[in-house]
N, C-alpha and C positions, 0 to 999 in steps of 0.2 A: 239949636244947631241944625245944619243942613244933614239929610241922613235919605237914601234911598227907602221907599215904600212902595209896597204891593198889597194891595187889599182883596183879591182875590188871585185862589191859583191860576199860573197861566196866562193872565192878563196882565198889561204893559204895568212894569213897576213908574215910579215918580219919584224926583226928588224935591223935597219939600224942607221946609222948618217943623221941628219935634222939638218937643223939650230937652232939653239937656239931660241925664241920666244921674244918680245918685248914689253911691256907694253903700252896699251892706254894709254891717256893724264887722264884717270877716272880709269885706271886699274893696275893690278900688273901683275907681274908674279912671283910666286912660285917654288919654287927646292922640289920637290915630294918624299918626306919621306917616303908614303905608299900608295895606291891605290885601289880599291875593284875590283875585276872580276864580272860582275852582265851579270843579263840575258840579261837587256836592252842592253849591250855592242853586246852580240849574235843580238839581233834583229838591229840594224847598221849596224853593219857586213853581214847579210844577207839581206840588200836593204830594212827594211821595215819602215827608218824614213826619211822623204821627204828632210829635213834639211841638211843630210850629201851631203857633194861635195869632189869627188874623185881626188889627193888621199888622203886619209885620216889615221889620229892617233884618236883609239879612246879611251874611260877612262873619267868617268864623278863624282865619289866619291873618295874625293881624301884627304889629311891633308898632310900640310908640312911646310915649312919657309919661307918665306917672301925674294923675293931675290933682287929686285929691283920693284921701285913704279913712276905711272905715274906723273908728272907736278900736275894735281890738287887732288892730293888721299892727304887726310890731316889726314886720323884717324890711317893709319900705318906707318910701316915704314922696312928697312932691318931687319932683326933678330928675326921677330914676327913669333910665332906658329899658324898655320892657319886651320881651315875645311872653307866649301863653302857649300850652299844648290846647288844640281847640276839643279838646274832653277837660274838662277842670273836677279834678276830685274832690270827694267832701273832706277827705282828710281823717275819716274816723269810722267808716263801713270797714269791716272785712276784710276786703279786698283790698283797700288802701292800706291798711293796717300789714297787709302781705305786700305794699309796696305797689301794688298795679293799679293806679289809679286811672287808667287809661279805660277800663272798665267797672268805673264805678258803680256802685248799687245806687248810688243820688247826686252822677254827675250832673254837671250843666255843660252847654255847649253856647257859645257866645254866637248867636245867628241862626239859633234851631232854637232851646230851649227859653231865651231871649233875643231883643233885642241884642245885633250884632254890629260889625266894625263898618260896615258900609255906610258908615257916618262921622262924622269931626270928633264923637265922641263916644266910648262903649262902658260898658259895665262888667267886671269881672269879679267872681267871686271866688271864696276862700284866695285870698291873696298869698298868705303868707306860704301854701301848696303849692300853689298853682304858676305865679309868674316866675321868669325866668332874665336873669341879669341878661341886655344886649352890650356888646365889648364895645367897648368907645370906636373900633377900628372896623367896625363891624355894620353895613350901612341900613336902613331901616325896610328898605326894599328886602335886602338879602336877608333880612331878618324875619320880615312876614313871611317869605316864602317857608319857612322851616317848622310853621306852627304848625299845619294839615300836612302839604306834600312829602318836605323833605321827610319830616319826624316821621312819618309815619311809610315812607320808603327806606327809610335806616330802620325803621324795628322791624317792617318787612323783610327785610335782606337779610337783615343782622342778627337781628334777636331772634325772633319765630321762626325762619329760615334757615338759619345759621349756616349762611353761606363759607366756603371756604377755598382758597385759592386751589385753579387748577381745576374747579368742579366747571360744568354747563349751567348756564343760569338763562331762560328764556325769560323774557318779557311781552306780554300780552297789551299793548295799549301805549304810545308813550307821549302821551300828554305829560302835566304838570309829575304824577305820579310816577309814570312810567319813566320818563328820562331821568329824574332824581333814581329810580331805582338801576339803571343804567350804568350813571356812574359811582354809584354807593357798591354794586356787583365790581366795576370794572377796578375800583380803586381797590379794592381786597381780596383783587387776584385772579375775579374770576371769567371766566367765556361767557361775552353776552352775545347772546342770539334778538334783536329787537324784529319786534310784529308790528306792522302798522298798515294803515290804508292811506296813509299821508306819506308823498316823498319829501314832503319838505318835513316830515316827523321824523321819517328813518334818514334823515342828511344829518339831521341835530343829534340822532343815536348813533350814529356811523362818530360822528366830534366829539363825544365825549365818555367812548371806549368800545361800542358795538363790535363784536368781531365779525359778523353777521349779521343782515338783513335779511325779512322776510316781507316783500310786497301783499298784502293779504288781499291784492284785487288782479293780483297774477296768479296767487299759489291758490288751485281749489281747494285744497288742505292743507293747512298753516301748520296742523300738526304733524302730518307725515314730513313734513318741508321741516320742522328742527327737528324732528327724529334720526331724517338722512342729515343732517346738517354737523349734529352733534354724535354723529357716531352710535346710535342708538335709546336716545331723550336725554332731556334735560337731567340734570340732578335737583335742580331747583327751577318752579315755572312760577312766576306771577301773573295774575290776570288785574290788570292795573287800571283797566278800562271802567269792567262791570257790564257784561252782559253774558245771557244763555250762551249765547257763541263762545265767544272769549274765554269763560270757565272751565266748557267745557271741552276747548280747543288747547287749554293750558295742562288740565287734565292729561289729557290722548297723548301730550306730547313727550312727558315724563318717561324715563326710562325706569325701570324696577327698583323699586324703595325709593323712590324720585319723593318729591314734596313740591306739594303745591298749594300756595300762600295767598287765600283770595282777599284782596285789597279795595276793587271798584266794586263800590254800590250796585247790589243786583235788586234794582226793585220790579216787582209783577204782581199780576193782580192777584193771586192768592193768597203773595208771601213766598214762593218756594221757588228753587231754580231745578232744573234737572241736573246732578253729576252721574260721569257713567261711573255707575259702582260697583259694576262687574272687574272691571278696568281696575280699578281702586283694590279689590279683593283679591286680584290674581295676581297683581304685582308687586301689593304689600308698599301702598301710596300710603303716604300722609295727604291729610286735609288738614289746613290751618288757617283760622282770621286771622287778620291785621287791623287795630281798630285805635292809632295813634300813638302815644306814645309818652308817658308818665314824665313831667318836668325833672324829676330827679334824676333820670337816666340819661339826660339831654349831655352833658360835660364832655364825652368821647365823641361824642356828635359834635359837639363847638369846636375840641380841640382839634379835628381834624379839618372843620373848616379855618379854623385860625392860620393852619399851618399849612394852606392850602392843598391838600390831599382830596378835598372835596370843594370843590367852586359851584355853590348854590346861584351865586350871583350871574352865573354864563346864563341860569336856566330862564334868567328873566328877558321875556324878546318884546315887552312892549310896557310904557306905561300910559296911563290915562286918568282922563278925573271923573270926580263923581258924575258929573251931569251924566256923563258917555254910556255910566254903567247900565240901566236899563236897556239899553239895544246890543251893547254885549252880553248882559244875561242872556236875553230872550235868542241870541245869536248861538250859543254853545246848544242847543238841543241839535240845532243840523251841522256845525262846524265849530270843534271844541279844540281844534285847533293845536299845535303843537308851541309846546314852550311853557312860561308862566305870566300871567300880564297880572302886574300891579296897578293898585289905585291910592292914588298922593288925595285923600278927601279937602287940603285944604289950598292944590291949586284951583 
């Protein structure tokens, strides 16, 4: 199969011929109808997730069909339409056993802990957990986009956040994540305040329910900018980006018992990010991760795209093929650009 490769971090990936992949005795492998480009794919690529072993293919939100199935996978079969949460549970930890497979104790990640979708063909395991029916009516682009971004800006908003109509909800970054959490906020009620440094980012968050703009290369402080914005902070701030800035811009801008929801990958070289937690202490903030989102709980997520309340499909503003994808990786560390771009591996 043809499948993007990078053999060292940082240096230009390549698309080559790889073997074809083979299904655990609990897993499938998939034929890769669509794929998402996301940041996280950037942050692999540039050495910052301990999980990747070189060389590698990477691509972790992905929808496509069912191509062949392990020994004991009982609930699919060839010719099924597929998404994946791109955490896949083992199905029998703890924690899945509580239902939260999204933080599993022996998850895998399809593009970090293997070989991933940014090829004709991936490997997925515990099947019968992990994939997730695509609706006939439902198209394969709009379908990858749902495994990393959206899913995991619905559990942000929804779940961990638990946004509720009427509240302030800022947004810190609106990339793939950030706009999916835009209108996942604006569809259940709430005041979105979007942050960006891109006007063609805050134009897409202005269309798809922003009440509010914040320039973050005019405001010297983004925080104080939704503070006055929202009458006194947010009720709910996501930092959707992932950086020092961002977190702790998302932080600052909370109003008392505010909650803030961190989403974008803060990687540094120690491991630790600064939050002011003075800040946190005097106002009686929540701090909460976000770290995708369990296949079982996907249904109210579907159902509301079915019924159009949520149009994941607006968020897609470009597609491309595989050859393209190494110079759009290496392209998202300086311009990560707003929207979501998918990748069709088998035009």
């Amino acid at each position: 199969m043809r499948a993007v490769v990078f053999e060292r971090y940082g240096e230009p990936a390549e698309v080559r011929e790889v073997p074809d992949p083979r299904p655990a005795d609990h897993g499938v492998v998939v034929r890769v109808e669509a794929t998402g480009l996301c940041r996280s794919d950037w942050h692999g690529w540039k050495g910052h997730d301990p999980d990747i072993t070189l060389p590698h293919v990477p691509g972790h939100e992905l929808a496509g069909v069912v191509e062949e199935v392990g020994a004991r996978v009982t609930g699919w079969r060839p010719g099924d339409r597929v998404t994946v949460p791109f955490v896949c549970g083992c199905g029998s930890c703890p924690s899945c056993a509580a239902g939260d497979h999204q933080v599993c104790e022996r998850q895998t990640q399809p593009g970090f802990t293997h070989w991933g979708s940014f090829a004709q063909y991936v490997a997925l395991d515990h099947a019968d957990v992990n994939l997730v029916a695509v609706p006939d009516d439902l198209s394969y682009a709009t379908a990858a986009s749902l495994g990393c971004r959206f899913a995991t800006a619905f559990r942000a908003v929804v779940q961990q956040g638990r946004v509720a109509a009427g509240e302030w909800v800022a947004v810190h970054g609106c990339g793939g994540v950030g706009l999916s959490a835009v209108m996942i906020a604006a569809a259940s009620g709430a005041r979105v305040v979007a942050v960006d440094v891109s006007p063609e980012a805050l134009e897409l968050a202005r269309a798809f329910g922003a009440a509010q703009c914040v320039d973050g290369t005019a405001a010297p402080d983004t925080a104080a900018a939704v503070r006055e914005l929202t009458g006194g902070g947010a009720h709910l701030s996501l930092d959707a980006l992932g950086s020092p800035a961002t977190c702790a811009a998302s932080v600052a801008g909370l109003r008392r018992r505010g909650r803030h929801v961190q989403v974008g990958l803060l990687p540094s070289a120690d491991g630790t990010t600064p939050v002011p937690m003075a800040r946190v202490i005097a106002l009686e903030l929540e701090i909460l991760g976000s770290h995708g989102m369990a296949a079982h709980t996907y249904p109210p997520m579907l159902e509301a795209v079915r019924a159009g309340a949520l149009r994941p499909d607006l968020l897609v503003t470009s597609t491309i093929t595989l050859d393209a994808v190494p110079d759009a990786l290496a392209a998202m560390g300086t311009a990560p650009g707003a929207g979501v771009t998918v990748i069709e591996p088998w035009s």
